[in-house]
N, C-alpha and C positions, 0 to 999 in steps of 0.2 A: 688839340688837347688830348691828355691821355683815354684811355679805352679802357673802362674797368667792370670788371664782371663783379655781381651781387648771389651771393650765392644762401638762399633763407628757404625752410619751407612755408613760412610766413609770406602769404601773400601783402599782406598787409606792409611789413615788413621791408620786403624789396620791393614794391611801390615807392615809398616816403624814403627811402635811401635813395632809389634810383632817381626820383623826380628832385631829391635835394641836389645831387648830383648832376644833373642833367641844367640846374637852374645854375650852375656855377660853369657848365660849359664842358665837362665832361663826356664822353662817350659812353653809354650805359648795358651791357648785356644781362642777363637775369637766367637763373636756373633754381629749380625748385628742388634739389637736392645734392648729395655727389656724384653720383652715377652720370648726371645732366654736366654738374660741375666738370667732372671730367673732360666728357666728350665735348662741350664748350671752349673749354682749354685750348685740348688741340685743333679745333677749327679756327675760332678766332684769337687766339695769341694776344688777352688785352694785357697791358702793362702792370696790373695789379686785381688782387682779388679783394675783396670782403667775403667771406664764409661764416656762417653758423656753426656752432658743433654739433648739434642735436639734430638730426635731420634720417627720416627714414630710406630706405634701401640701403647708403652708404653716407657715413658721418661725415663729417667734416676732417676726423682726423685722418680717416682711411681716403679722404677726397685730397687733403693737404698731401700727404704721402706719392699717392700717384701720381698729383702734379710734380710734384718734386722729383721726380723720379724720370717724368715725362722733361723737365726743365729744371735742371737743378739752378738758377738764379728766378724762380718765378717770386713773385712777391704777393706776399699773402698775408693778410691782416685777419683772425679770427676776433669775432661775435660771440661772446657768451652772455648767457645768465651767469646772477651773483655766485651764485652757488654751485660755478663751474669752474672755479679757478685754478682748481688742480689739473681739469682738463687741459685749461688754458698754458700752466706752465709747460705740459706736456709736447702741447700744439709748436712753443717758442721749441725746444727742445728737436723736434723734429723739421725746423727747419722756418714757420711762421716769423714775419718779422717782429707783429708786438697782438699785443689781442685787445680787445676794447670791452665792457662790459654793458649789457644792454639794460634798461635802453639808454641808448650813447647822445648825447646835446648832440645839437647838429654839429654844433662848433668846436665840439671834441674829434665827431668824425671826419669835418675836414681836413683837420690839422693833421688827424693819423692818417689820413691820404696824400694830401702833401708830403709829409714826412717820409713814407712808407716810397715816394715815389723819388724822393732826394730832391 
């Protein structure tokens, strides 16, 4: 099953993703910001991300960018609040394949994992 890294500074957050995931048989890595996000990347190479945008030291879109940069085919699914959705088209824009708004049904986020993974 694929490998997929959660990347929230919500603890809470990458818990309940990662354990939704982990119960559908997924492979689950977790990082509490970009900077993490990053360097997770290139160590473990999972097949697709979820990211936050709002996250301290390094955003999600400066996080998106370096992966990309790092892997220009990575796949990346951004996490926002309502009231980030300009973030959000930006995120597509730079390379994200779609972004979800939080907080996401469970059954919305797997579909956009699925999807996101072809």
């Amino acid at each position: 099953m694929a490998k997929i890294m959660i990347v929230d500074d919500s603890l809470f957050m990458r818990n309940r993703i990662a354990n939704l995931l982990a119960k559908q048989g997924y492979e689950t890595i977790v990082a509490e910001d970009g900077v993490a996000a990053v360097d997770a990347y290139r160590r473990d190479r999972p097949d697709a991300v979820l990211m936050d945008i709002t996250m301290p030291q390094k955003d999600g879109l400066s996080a998106l960018t370096e992966i990309r940069q790092f892997d220009p085919h990575a796949i990346v699914v951004i996490l926002t609040a309502l009231n980030q959705k300009l973030a959000a088209a930006r995120a597509i824009h730079l390379g994200a394949k779609d972004f979800l708004v939080k907080p996401t049904p469970p059954s919305q986020l797997l579909t956009a994992v699925q999807k996101a993974l072809g």
